[in-house]
N, C-alpha and C positions, 0 to 999 in steps of 0.2 A: 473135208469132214471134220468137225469137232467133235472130241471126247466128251461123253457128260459127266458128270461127278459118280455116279456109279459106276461106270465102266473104267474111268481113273482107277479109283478103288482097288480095284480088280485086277488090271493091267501092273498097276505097283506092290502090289498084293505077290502077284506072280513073281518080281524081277528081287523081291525078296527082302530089299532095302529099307521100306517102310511101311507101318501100319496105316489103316484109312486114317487114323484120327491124326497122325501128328500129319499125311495128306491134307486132311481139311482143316489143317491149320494152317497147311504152307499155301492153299488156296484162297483162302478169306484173309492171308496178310498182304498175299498179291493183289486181289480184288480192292484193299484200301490203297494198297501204292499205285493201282493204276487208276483209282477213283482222284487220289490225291492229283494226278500227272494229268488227267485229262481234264480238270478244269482249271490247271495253272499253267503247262505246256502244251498241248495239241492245240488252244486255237492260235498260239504264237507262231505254232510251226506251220499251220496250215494256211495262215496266213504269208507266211516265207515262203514257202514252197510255192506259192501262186505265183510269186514274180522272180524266182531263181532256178527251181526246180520242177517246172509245170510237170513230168512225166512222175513226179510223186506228191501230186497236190492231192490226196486222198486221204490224209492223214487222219479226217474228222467227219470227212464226205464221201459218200459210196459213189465212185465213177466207176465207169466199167472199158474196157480198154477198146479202140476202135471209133469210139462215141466225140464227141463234142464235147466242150467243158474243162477241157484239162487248159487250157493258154487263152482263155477269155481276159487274163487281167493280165498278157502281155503286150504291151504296147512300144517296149525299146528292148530290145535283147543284150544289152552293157551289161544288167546284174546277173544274166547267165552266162556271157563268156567271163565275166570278174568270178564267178564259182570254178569255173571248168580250169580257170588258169592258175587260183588258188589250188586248188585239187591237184592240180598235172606238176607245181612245185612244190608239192607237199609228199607227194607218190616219189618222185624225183628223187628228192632230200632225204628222206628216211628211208625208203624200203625200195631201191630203184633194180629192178629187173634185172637189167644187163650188165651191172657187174656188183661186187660183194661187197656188203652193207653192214656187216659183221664179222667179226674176227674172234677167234678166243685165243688165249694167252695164258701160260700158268699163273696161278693167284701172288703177288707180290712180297706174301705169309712165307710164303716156301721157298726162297731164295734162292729161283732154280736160273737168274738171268749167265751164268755157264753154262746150265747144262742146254745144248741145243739138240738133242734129241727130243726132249721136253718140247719145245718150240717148232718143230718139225711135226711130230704129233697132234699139237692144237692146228696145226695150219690144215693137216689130212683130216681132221675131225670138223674143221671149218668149210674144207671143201664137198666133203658128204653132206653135210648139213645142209649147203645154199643147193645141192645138187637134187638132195629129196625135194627141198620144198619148192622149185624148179618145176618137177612130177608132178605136183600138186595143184589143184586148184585157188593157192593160198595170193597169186599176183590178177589174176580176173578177178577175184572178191574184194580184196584188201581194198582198188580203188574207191569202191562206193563209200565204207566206212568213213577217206578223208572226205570226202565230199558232203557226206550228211554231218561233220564234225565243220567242215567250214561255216554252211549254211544254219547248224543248227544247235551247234555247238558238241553236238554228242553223236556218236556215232557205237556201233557195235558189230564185231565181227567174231562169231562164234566159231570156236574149233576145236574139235574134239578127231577120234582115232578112227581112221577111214578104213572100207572095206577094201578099194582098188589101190590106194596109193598109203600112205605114212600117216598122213592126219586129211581130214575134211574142213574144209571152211564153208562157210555159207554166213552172209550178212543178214542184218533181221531191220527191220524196216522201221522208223523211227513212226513211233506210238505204238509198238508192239511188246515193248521190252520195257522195263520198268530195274531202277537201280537201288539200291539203299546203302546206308554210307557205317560204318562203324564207329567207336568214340572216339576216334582218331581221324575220321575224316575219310577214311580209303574204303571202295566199294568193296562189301564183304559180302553185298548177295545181289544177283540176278535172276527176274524174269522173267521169260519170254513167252509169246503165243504168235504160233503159227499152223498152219492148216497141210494138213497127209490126203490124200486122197489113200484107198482104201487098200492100192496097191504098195503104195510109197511106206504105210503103215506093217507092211505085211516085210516091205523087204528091211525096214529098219528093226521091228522088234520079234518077225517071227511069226510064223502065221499060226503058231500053238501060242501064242500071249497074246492075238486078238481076241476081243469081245464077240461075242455072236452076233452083234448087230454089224462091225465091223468086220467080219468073215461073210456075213452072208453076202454084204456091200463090195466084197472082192468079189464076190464068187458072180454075182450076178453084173457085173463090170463088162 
């Protein structure tokens, strides 16, 4: 179920943070960045995805899952184990599951390499930390991210403060999200569009911040 611009309105109206207008500003800048991105990256990628990643060759092309049409243009499966093996040492290398991929240390400013209580405490602050995110959904998601970064150079993995665990992750699928860079080069704003059904809507924002077209759409579920 997509949002229209008025029920937007409304919905961010409610959460308190913005007025409709500077809304249908941060909408119509989105609408150029994703206008810009789908005629100079989606047919690149949709074209990649047909010979590395056929189960996201969708990127440009409505398929529908179960159907025919996703692995028409495979003919040698090398560029999909070459993604999967880039992927599997790339998960590996940086962010590898079964054991700790990070450390923290006092800051080198504070010339605390005596004191080792100091040292003792980053290392218990180090083990809660790999121990939440362990909890979490953050190693099932994380792989997709390298995968769409092998093949596509860009990947995205959103995470923000969960209900069940410490944070939530969830990937967003390349031609859904859209970037923009500041004058220095480093991304300072992100896009994304993805789709709630009416329940998923109700338990993220609240079933007193749906719209009545998305309340009646729950209720009649």
């Amino acid at each position: 179920y997509r949002l229209t611009m008025p029920e937007l309105f409304k919905q961010t109206k409610q959460f308190g943070g913005t007025d409709p207008e500077t809304a249908k500003e941060e909408i119509l800048r989105y609408k150029a960045l994703k206008s810009w991105r789908s005629a100079r990256f989606d047919p690149a990628w949709q074209t990649l995805s047909q010979y590395f990643l056929p189960n996201m060759s969708d990127i440009n092309t409505e398929k529908v899952e179960g159907t025919s049409g996703w692995s028409d243009r495979i003919f040698d499966t090398t560029g999909i184990e070459d993604a999967r093996i880039c992927t599997t040492g790339q998960s590996n290398w940086a962010t590898p599951a079964a054991e700790p991929w990070f450390a923290l240390v006092p800051p080198k400013f504070m010339n605390m390499e005596e004191h080792e209580d100091a040292y003792i405490r980053c290392a218990l602050c180090t083990d809660i930390m790999l121990g939440e995110m362990a909890r979490t959904n953050y190693y099932p998601q994380s792989g997709l991210p390298y995968k769409r970064r092998t093949v596509f150079g860009t990947g995205h993995l959103h995470i923000e403060e969960g209900n069940k665990s410490l944070i939530s992750c969830m990937t967003r699928k390349v031609g859904t999200y859209c970037i923009a860079l500041d004058d220095e080069g480093n991304v300072d704003t992100v896009y994304a569009e993805w789709k709630l059904s009416a329940r998923q809507a109700a338990q993220k924002f609240g079933m007193e911040n749906l719209s009545e077209k998305v309340a009646k759409a729950y209720h009649e579920a």
